[in-house]
N, C-alpha and C positions, 0 to 999 in steps of 0.2 A: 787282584792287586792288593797287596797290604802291606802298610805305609807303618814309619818309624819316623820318630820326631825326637826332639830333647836336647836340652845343653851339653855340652863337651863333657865327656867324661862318665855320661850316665849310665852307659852297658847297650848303643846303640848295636854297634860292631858284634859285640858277645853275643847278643841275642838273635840278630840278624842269623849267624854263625851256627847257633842250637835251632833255629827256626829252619834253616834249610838242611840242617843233617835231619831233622823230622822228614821232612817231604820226600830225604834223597832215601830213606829206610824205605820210604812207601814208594819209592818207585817213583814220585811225579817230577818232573822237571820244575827247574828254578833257575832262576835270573834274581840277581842283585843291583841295581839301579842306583848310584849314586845321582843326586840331583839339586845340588845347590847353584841355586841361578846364577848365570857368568861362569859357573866354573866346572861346566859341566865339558866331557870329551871333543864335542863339537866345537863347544866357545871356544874353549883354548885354542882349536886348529884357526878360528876364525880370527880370534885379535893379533893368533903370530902372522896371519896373513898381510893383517891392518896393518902391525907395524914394518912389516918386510917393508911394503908398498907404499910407506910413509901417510897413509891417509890418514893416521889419525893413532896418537901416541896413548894405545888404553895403556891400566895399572898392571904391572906383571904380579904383587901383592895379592894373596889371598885375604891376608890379613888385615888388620891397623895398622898405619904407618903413614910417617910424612908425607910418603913421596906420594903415597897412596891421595892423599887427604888432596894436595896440590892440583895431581891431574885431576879428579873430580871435581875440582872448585871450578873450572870452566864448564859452563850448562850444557855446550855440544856436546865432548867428551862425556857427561850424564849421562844426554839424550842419548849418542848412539849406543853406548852400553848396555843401558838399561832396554832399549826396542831390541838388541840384538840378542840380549838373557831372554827377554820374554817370548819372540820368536823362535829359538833354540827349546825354549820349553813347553812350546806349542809343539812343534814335531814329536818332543820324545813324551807328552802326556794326551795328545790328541792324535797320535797316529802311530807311535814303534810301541808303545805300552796295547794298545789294542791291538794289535799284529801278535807281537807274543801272548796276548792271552786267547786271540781266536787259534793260536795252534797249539794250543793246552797246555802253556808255560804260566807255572804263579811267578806272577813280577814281584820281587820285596824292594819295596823303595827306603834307600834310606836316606832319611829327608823329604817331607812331602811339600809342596807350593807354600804350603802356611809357612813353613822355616825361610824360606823365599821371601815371601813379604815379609817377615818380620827382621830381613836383612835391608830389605829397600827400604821399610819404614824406619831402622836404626840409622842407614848410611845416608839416604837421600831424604829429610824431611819435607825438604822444600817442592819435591814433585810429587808427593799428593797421590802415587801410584794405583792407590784403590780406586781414583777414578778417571786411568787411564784408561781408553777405548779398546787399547790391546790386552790389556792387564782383563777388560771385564769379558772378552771374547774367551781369553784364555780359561779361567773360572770358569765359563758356559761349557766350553767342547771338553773341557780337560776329563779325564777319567778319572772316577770316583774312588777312590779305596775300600774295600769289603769291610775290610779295618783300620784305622786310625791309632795306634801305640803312641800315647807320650811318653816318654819314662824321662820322671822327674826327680831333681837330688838338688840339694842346697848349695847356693853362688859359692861356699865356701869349700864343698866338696867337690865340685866340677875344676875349682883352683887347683887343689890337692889333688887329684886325679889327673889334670893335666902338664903337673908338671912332674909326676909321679913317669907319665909315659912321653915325655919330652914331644908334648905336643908344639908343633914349628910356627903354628900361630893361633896362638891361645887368645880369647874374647879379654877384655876388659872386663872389671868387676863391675862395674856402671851398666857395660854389656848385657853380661849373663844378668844380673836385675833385671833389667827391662826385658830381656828374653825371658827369664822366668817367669815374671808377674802378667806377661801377653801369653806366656802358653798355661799358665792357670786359669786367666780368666775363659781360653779358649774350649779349654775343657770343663770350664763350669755353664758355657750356653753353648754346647753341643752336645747332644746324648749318646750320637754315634762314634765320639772318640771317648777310648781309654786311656785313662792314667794310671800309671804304676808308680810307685814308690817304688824308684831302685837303690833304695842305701838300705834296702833287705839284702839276705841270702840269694846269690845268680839263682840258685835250682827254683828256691820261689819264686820268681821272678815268671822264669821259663815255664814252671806249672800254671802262673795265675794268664801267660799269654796263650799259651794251649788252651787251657778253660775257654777263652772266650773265641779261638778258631774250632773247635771241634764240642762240639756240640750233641 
């Protein structure tokens, strides 16, 4: 499995893209994994359930927004949210990711757990999620990445780039800050992730991610 991280706009997508036409030349099979907690194919089916069924009115909002801000300001609505992402990302990082890789499929995820926390640690302060009992199971069983890619670019050019490709919900500048300076510091006490400069040339980009998968 190998994992893509980084602020809106950096070349997750692009390179995702030149990564798997790599593997599709060699013949190996490949899966693309979107995985942003809550909103991942599963969740969606589950909170349109929720609200069919009136149990409990989650945010349709991927983004910031009022209405968003409103329904989370109730702590149940949190709670069940949040247990229901981390559960959803249990199955697909503890159990379908290892399925695809024991029948010789390289999973590319894009977005790994970290992007995950560093969305509960922006939107929910107050629940403290690193030391929730599901949140530390998850991190125990969850599958490792062979690789870790951040590909990193300035708050001001994740702006420009987002609204270059009319992105439908674009982070806040206060946002991408804080997302920036928690995936800097992430890859300056981890040795097993890399960091790209992506406001280089794509082809360099793509050369310096090859470099470190092929060996």
């Amino acid at each position: 499995m190998i994992a893509f991280s980084g602020l809106d706009g950096a070349g997750k997508s692009t390179q995702i893209g030149y990564l798997r036409d790599f593997y599709n030349q060699k013949k190996i099979r490949t899966i693309v994994l979107w995985s942003r907690g809550g909103y991942t194919p599963g969740m969606e089916l589950v909170k349109s359930l929720l609200r069919r069924f009136k149990i409990a009115n989650v945010p349709l909002n991927k983004g910031e927004s009022p209405n968003r801000d409103v329904a989370f300001s109730k702590r149940y609505i949190r709670k069940i949210w949040l247990n229901l992402a981390m559960l959803d990302l249990l199955f697909y990082y503890a159990v379908y990711i290892r399925v695809l890789e024991f029948v010789g499929i390289v999973v590319i995820c894009d977005r790994y757990l970290y992007d995950t926390l560093l969305d509960f640690k922006r939107n929910f302060p107050q629940e403290n999620i690193q030391i929730s009992p599901l949140w530390r199971f998850l991190m125990l069983v969850a599958t490792k990445p062979e690789k870790h890619f951040v590909l990193t670019i300035s708050v001001q050019e994740s702006q420009l780039r987002s609204k270059l490709k009319h992105e439908p919900f674009p982070d806040s500048y206060e946002t991408l800050e804080f997302r920036l300076a928690e995936y800097l510091k992430y890859c300056s006490t981890n040795r097993e992730v890399v960091q790209i400069d992506c406001e280089k040339r794509m082809d360099l980009i793509q050369r310096e991610i090859l470099a470190n998968l092929v060996k």
